[in-house]
VMD Tcl script that draws the C-alpha trace (Angstrom):
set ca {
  {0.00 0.00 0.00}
  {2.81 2.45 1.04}
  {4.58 2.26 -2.63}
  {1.11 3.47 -4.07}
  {2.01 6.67 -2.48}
  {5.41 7.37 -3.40}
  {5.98 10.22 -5.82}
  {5.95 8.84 -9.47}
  {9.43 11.44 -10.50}
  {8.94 10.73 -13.99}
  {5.16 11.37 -13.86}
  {5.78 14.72 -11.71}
  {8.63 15.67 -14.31}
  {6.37 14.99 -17.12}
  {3.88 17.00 -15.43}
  {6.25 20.36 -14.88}
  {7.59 20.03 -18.46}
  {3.95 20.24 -19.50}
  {2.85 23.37 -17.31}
  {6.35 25.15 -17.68}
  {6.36 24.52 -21.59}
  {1.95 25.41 -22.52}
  {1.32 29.24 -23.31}
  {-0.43 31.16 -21.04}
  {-4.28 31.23 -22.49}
  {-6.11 34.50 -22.72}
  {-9.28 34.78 -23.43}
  {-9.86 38.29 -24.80}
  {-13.35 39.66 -25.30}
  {-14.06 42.32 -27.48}
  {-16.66 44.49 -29.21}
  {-15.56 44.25 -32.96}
  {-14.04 42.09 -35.11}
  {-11.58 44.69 -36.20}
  {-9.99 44.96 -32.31}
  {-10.15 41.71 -31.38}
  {-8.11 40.62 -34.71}
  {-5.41 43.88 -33.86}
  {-4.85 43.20 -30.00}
  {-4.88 39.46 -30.49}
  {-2.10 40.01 -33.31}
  {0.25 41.86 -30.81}
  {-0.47 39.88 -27.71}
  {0.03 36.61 -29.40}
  {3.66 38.07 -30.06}
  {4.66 38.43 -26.42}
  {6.46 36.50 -23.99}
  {5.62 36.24 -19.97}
  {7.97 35.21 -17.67}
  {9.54 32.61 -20.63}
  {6.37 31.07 -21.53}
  {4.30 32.51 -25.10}
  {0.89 33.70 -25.23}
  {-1.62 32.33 -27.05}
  {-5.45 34.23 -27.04}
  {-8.36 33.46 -27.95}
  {-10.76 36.19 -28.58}
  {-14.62 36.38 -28.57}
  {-16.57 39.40 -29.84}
  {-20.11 38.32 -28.28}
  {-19.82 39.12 -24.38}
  {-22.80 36.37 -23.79}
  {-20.55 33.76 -25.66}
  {-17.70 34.55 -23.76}
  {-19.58 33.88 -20.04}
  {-20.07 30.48 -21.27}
  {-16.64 29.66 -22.93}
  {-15.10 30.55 -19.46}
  {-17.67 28.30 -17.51}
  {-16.73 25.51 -20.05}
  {-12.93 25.95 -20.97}
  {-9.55 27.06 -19.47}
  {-7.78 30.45 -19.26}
  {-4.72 31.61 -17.03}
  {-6.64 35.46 -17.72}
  {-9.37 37.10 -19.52}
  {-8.37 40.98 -21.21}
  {-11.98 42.17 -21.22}
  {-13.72 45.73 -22.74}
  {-15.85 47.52 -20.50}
  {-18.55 48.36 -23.52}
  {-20.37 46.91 -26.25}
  {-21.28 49.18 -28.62}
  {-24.05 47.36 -30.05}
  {-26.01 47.06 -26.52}
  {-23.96 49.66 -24.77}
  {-24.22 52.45 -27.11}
  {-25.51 54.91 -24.45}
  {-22.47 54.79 -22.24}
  {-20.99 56.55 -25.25}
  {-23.70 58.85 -26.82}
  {-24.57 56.66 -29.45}
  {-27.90 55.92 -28.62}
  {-30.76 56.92 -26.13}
  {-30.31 55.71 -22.32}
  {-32.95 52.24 -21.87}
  {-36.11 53.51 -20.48}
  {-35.68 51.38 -17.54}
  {-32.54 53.32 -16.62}
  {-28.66 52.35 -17.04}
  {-28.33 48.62 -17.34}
  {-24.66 46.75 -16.61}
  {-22.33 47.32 -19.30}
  {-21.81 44.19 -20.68}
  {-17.90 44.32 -19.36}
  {-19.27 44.69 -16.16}
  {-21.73 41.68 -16.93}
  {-18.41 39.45 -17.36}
  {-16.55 40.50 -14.55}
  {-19.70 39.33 -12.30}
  {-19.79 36.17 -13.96}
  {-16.41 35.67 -13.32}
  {-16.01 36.40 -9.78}
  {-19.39 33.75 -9.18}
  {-17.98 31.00 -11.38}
  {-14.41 30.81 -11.25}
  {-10.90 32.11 -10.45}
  {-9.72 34.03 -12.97}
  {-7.54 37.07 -13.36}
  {-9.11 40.24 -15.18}
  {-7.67 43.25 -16.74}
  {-10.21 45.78 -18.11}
  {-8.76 47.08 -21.44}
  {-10.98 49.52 -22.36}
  {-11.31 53.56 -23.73}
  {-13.86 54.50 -21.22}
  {-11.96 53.51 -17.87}
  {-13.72 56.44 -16.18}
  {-16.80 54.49 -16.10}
  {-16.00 51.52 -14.94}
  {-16.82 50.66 -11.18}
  {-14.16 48.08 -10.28}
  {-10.68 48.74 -7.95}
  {-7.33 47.84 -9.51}
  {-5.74 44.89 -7.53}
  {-3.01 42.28 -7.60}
  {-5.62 40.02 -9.59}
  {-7.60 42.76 -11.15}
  {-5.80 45.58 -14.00}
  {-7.25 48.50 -15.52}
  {-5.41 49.56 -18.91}
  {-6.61 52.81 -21.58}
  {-7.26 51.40 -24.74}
  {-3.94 51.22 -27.06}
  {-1.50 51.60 -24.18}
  {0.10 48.48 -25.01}
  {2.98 48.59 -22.82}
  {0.75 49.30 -19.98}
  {-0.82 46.03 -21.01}
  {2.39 44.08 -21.64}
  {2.93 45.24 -18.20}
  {-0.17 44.17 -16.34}
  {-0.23 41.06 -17.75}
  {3.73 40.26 -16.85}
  {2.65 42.00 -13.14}
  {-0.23 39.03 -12.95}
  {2.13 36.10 -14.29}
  {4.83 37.03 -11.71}
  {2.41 36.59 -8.99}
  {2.41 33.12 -9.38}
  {-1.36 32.77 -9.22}
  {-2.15 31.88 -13.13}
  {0.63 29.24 -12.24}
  {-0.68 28.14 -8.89}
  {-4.58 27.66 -10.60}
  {-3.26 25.78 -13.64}
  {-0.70 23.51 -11.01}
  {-4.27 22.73 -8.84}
  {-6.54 21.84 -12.13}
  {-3.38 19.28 -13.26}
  {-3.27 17.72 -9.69}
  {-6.63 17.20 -9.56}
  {-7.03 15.93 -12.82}
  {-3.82 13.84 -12.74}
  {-4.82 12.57 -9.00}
  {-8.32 11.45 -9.90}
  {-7.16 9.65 -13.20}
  {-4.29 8.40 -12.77}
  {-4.34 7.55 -9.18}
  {-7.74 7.06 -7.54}
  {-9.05 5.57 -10.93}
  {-6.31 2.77 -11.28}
  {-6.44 1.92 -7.74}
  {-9.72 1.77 -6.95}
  {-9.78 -1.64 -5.31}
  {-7.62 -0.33 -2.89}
  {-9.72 1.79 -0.98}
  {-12.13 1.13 1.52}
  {-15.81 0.86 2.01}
  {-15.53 4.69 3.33}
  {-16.82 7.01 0.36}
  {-15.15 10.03 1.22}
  {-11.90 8.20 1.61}
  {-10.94 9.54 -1.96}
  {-11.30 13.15 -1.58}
  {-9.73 12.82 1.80}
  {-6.78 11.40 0.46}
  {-6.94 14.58 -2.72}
  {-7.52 16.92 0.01}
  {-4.22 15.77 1.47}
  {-2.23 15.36 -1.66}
  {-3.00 19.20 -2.54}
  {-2.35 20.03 0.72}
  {0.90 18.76 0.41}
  {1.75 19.79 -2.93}
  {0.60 23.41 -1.97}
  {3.42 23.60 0.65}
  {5.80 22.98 -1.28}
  {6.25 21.78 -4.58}
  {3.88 24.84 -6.14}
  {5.84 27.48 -3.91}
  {9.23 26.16 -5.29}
  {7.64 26.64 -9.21}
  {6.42 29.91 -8.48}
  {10.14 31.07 -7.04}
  {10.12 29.91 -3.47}
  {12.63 27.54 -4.09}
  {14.74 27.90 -0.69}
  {13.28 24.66 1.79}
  {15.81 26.54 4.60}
  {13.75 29.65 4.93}
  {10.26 30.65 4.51}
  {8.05 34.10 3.26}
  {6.70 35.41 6.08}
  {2.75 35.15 4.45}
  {3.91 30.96 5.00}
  {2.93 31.30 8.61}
  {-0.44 32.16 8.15}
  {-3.91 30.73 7.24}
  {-5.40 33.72 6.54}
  {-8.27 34.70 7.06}
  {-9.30 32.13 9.15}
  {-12.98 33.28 10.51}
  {-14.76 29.83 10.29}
  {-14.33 26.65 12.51}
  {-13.52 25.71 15.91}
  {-10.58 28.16 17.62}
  {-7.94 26.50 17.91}
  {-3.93 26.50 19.16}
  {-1.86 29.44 16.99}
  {-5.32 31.29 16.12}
  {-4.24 35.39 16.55}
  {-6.62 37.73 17.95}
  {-7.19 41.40 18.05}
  {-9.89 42.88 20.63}
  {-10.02 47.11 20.52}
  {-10.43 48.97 23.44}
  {-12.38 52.35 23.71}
  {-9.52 54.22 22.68}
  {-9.43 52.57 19.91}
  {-6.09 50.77 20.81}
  {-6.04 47.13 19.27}
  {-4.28 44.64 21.40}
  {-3.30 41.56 19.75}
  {-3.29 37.86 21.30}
  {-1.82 34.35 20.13}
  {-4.28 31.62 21.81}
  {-2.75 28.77 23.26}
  {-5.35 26.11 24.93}
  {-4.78 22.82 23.28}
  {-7.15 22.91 20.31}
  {-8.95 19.37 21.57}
  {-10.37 21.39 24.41}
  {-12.06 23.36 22.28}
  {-14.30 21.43 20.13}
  {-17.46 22.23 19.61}
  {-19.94 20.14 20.89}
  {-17.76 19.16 23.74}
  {-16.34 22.55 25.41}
  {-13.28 21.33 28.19}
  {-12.20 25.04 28.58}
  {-14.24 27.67 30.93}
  {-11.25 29.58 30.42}
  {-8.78 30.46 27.46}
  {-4.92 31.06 28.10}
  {-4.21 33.93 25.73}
  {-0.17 35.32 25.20}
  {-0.41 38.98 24.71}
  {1.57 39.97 21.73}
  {3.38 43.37 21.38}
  {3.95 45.05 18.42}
  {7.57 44.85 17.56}
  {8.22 48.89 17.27}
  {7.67 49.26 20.26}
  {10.43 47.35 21.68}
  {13.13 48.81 22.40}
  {15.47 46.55 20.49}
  {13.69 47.69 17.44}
  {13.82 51.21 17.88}
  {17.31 51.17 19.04}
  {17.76 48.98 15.56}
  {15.84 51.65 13.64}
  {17.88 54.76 14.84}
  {21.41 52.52 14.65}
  {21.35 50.19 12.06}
  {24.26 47.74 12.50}
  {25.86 49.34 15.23}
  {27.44 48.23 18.36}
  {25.29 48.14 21.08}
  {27.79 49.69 23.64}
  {30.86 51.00 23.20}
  {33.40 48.67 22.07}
  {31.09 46.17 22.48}
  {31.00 43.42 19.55}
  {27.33 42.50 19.39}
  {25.32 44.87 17.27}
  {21.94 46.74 17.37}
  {20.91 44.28 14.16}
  {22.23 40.97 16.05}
  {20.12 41.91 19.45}
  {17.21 42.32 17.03}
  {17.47 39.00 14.99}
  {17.75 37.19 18.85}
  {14.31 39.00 19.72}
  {13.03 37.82 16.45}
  {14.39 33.78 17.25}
  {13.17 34.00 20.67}
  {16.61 33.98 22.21}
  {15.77 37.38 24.30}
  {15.14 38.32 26.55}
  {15.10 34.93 27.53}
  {15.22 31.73 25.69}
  {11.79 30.58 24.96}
  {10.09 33.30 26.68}
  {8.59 35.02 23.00}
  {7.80 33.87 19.76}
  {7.37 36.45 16.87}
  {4.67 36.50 14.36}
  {6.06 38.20 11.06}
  {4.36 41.28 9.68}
  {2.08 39.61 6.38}
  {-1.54 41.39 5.18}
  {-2.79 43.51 7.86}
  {-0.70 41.85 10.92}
  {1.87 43.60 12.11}
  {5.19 42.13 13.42}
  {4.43 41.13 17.07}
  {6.26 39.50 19.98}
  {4.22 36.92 21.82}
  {5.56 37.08 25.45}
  {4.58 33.87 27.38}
  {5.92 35.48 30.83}
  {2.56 38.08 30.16}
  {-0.09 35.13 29.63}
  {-3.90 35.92 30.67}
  {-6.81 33.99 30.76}
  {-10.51 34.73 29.45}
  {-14.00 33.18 29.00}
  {-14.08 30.87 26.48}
  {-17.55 32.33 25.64}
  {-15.75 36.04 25.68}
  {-13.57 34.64 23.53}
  {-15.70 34.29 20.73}
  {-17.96 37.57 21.43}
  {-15.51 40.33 21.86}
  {-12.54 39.19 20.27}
  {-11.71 39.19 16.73}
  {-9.90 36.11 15.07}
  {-7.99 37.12 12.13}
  {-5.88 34.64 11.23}
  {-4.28 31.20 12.43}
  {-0.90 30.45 12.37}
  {-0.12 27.30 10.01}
  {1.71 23.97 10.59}
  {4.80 23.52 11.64}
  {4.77 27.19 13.42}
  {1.34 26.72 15.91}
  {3.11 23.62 16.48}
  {6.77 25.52 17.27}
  {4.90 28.09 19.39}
  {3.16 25.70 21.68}
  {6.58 23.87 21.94}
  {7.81 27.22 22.35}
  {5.18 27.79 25.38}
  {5.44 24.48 27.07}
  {9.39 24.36 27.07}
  {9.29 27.94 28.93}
  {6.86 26.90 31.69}
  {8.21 23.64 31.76}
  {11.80 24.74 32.56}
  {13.73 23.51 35.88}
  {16.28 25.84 37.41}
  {19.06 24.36 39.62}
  {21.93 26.19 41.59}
  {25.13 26.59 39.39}
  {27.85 24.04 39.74}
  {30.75 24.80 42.00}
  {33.16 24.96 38.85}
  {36.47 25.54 41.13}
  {35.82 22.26 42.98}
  {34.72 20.27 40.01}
  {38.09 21.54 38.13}
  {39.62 20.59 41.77}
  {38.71 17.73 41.10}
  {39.73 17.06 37.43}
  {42.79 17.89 38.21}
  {43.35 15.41 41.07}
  {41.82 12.39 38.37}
  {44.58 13.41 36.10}
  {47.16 13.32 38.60}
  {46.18 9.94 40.00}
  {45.88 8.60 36.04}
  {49.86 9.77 35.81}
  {50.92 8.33 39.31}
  {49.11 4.64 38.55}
  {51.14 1.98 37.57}
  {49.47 -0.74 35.93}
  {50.40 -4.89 36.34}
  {51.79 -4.62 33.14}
  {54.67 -1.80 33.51}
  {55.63 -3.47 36.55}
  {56.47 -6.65 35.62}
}
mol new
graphics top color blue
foreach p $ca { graphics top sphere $p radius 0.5 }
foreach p [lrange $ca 0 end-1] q [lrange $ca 1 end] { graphics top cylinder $p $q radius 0.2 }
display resetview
């Protein structure tokens, strides 16, 4: 059974040559014949990040939300208006009695975001009507500025995400046919035994073989957005969950939860109470600061150790005592905080969940690390320091009795 598991290199090879070797498929969606024929002409030219382009264009908007529930795209370059339906955006005929309907761009984009996930750039001439906020998935280029489309398409690929959605669609198609399928007999009378075991294969290949194809290559160090699940407002709370709660001030105090997750099931509550580690932001340590004003400088005078080395040892937990913080990297809207376990308060579970505000979790191994972290620091045993003059006393005597010793041999 275990072999059946085993990574199949030539099959995974096989797999990367395919995804690093396909174009990129755009799906471009256009008003007129005459457009569609000129931008797919120069986009069908270009290169992104080593791989070609190939579009396919659609001048019927209504077509085109079908061919994108049906077939695949890394990104759609959509226009905003249709002259034949949307001639009143642009003063070419009389506003629909029943008031201004979606432009048919606008139509597309909805479809999108309910059927699939899909990056969008908006390549139109009437960007000033068009409700919809530029974003890393989203682009908004003028009509004919073709290096600002060259660019916001190369901005999208280099995200990793048209990448990342074509790697998931190949695992899952790959998994289900060439795994599940041929070793069907295998599996037991449970019928979500399957998906649990897909579930777990993407899980895995998410963490780390996508990562390293998108550019994360490095298995010694890790971006700090790899710590989080994020957001993570759904399910029980568990172990590594970060919490904010806001005071009447309107100061927001931030908290890294640390009953074991089993006691907090729901269904069968152990916990009345919650052990919470306060976390403080990072600038407002004084290691930080003193880092900020000083880069790289000695710490006192003479001294060796810098204002950048007393930093990193606040950031691996080795001050101000071993095991005593663990810091949470800045990533979205969480800044960089130092959980202190020396500071640790408890709550009501059922506070908990009414005034506080989960906002993310921390992901495996690092909720693991910081209850290690925890447990280590409470779990610590101080003795009294070793008399090292008599123990050297007394090495010293050993050695001298080891010289003086004469052994049966070297008397004979």
């Amino acid at each position: 059974m275990w072999c059946m598991f085993q990574n199949n290199p030539e099959q995974e090879s096989m797999s990367a040559h395919r995804c690093q070797l396909s174009p990129w498929r755009i799906l471009l969606v256009e008003d007129t014949q005459e457009d569609a024929e000129d931008i797919s002409k120069r986009v069908s030219g270009w290169k992104s990040n080593g791989r070609s382009i190939e579009v396919e264009a659609c001048t019927d908007f209504q077509i085109a939300k079908t061919w994108l529930t049906t077939r695949r795209y890394d990104l759609v370059i959509l226009d905003l208006i249709d002259d034949k339906r949307d001639g009143w955006a642009i003063g070419k005929s009389p506003t629909p009695s029943g008031g201004e309907p979606e432009l048919a761009g606008q139509n597309v984009l909805s479809s999108v975001r309910q059927n699939r996930a899909l990056p969008i750039i908006f390549h139109t001439a009437h960007p000033e009507r068009l409700d919809f906020s530029p974003s890393v998935i989203g682009k908004v280029v003028t009509k004919g500025d073709w290096a600002g489309l060259s660019n916001a398409i190369e901005e999208i690929v280099l995200t990793g995400i048209p990448n990342l959605l074509h790697k998931i669609e190949d695992v899952q198609r790959s998994y289900l046919w060439e795994f599940i399928e041929k070793h069907t007999d295998q599996f037991s009378s449970n019928p979500m035994e399957a998906s649990i075991l897909l579930a777990r294969r993407l899980s895995f290949l998410l963490r780390r073989e996508t990562l390293s194809e998108a550019g994360f290559k490095s298995l010694e160090t890790v971006q700090p957005v790899e710590y989080y699940i994020y957001p993570r407002s759904e399910g029980d709370p568990q172990a590594g969950d970060i919490y904010c709660l806001c005071n009447d001030s309107g100061e927001t105090r931030y908290f890294l939860l640390l009953t074991p997750s089993c006691d907090m099931v729901a269904g069968r509550i152990r916990s009345d109470m919650v052990l919470l580690a306060p976390c403080q932001p990072l600038v407002q340590r004084s290691a930080f600061k003193n880092w900020k004003k000083f880069p790289n400088q000695p710490v006192h005078k003479g001294g060796k150790q810098t204002t950048t080395e007393v930093l990193a040892a606040y950031l691996r937990g080795r001050f101000p005592q071993e095991d005593r913080t663990f810091f949470l990297p800045p990533a979205f809207d969480i800044p960089a905080l130092i959980a202190d376990f020396q500071k640790c308060e408890t709550v009501e579970f059922n506070l908990l969940q009414k005034a506080y505000t989960r906002i993310a979790t921390l992901d495996s191994p690092f909720a693991e690390a910081a209850s290690a972290r925890f447990a280590r620091y409470f779990g610590r045993l101080g003795t009294a320091d070793l008399d090292l003059d008599a123990t050297f006393t007394r090495f010293e005597q050993l050695l001298a009795a080891q010289s003086t010793a004469v052994t049966p041999k070297a008397s004979q």
